[in-house]
C-alpha positions as CSV (number, residue, x, y, z in Angstrom):
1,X,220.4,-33.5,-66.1
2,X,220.8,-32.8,-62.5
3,X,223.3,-29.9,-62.8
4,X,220.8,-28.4,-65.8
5,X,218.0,-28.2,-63.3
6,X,220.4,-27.0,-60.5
7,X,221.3,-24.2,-63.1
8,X,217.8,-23.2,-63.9
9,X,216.5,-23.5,-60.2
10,X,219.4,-20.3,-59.5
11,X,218.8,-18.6,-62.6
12,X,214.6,-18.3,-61.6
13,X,215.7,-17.5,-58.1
14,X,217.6,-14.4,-59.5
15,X,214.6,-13.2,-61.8
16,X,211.9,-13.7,-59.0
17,X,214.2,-11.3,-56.2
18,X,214.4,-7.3,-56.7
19,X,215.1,-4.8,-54.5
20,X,214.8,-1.4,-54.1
21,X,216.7,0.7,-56.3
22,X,218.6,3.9,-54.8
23,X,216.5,6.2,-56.2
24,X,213.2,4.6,-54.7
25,X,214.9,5.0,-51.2
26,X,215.0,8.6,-51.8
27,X,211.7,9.0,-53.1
28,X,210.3,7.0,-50.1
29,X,212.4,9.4,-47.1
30,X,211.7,12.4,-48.9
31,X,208.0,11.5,-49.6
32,X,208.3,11.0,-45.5
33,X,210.1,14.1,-44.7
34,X,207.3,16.2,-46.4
35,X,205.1,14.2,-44.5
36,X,206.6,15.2,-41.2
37,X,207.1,18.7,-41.6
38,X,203.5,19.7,-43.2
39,X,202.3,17.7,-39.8
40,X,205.1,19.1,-37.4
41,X,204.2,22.8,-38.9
42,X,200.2,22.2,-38.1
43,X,201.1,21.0,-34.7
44,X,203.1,24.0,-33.5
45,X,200.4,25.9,-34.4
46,X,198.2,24.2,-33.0
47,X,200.3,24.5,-29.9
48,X,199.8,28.3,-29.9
49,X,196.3,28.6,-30.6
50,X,196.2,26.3,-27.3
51,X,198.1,28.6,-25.5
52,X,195.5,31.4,-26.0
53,X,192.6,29.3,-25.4
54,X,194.8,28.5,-22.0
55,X,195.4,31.8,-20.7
56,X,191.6,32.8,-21.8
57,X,190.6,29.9,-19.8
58,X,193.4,30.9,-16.7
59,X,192.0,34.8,-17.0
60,X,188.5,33.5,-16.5
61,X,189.2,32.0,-13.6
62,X,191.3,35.2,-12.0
63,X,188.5,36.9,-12.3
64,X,186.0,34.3,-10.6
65,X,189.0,34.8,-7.8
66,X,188.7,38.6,-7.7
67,X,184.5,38.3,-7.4
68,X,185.3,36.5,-4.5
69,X,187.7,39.1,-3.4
70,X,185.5,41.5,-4.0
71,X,182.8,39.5,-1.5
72,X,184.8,38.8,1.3
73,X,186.6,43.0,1.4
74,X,183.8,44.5,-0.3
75,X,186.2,46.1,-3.1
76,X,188.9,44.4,-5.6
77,X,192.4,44.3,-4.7
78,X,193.7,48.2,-6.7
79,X,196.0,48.0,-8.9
80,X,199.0,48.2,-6.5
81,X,197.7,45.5,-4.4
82,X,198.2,43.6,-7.8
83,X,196.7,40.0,-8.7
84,X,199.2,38.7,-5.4
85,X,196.6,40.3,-3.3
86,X,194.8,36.9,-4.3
87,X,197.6,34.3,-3.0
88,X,198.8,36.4,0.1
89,X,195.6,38.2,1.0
90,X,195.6,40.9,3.8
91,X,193.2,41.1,6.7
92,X,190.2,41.6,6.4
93,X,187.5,44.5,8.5
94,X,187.7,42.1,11.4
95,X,191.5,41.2,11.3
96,X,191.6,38.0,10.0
97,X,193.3,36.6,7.1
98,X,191.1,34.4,5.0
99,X,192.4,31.9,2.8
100,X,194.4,32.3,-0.4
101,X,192.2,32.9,-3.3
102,X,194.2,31.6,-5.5
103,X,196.9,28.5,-4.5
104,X,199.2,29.2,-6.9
105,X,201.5,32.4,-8.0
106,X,202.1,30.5,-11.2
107,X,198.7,30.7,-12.2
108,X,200.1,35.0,-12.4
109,X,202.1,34.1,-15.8
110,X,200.6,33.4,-19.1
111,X,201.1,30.1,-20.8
112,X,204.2,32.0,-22.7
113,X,205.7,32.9,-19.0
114,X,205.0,36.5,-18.7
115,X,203.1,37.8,-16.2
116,X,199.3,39.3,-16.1
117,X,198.8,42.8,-15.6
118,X,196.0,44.1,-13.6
119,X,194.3,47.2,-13.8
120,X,191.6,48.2,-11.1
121,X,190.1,50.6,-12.7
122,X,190.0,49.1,-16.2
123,X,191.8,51.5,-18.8
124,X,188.4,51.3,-20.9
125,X,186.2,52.8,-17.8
126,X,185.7,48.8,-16.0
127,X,185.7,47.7,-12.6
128,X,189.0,45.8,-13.6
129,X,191.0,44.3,-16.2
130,X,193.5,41.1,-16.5
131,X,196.0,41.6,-19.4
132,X,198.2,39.4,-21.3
133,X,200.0,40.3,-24.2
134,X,200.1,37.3,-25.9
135,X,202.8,35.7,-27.0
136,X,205.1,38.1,-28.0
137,X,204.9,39.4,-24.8
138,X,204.8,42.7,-26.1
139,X,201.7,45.4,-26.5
140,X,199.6,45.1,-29.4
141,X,200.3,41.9,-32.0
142,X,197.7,39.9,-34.4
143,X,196.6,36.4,-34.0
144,X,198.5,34.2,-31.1
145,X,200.6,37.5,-30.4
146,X,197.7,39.5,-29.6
147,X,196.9,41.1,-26.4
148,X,194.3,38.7,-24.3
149,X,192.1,41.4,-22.4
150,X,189.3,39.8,-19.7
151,X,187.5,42.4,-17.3
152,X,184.8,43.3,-16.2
């Protein structure tokens, strides 16, 4: 009697326990690496979207920086002089040096790491233009590889 309900106590134990089959593994990781790539894919582009709303954003304030220019010389830096002529300023009408306009040369590059290009006159008939050519880094280009113009 006791070995009969030893024998049907490891026979119940087997029936209850199931695991996963091969083939529900793989349905589970794949199922997971769809997951991660359609989420992956909407983050990069996210990413770049960012980057032009960053270098909109950095433009912006370039060109707060060359108001200010404009205030203490009483003309923007030409376009030799360059966007630099806002981190190492020259003297001014009564020889002194005012402080940078800008701290930082990186604040020059766009968030893809190629420099702005300044224009003073603008090539549309502005005062001045800041350019960047998006993230290609090359003239021209449609949606995050576009050209970024700000000027005024």
């Amino acid at each position: 009697m006791k070995r009969e309900i030893i024998r049907n106590m490891v026979v119940e134990q087997g029936r209850g326990q199931r695991g996963m089959t091969l083939i529900e593994i793989m349905v589970v990781l794949t199922l997971i690496g769809l997951l991660t790539a359609v989420l992956a894919a909407n983050f990069f582009g996210m990413a770049d979207s960012q980057k032009v709303k960053i270098a909109e954003t950095q433009m912006e304030t370039i060109k707060g920086r060359i108001d200010a220019y404009k205030l203490e010389y009483g003309r923007y830096p030409s376009t030799s002089e360059g966007l630099n002529a806002l981190v190492s300023p020259p003297p001014n009408k009564k020889g002194r040096t005012p402080g940078a306009f800008l701290d930082n040369a990186d604040l020059l590059a766009d968030p893809w790491g190629n420099q702005l290009a300044y224009y003073q006159p603008g090539r549309n008939g502005g005062q001045f233009e800041i350019v960047s050519l998006g993230g290609d880094g090359a003239p021209g280009g449609e949606a995050t590889d576009a050209d970024i113009v700000v000027g005024k």
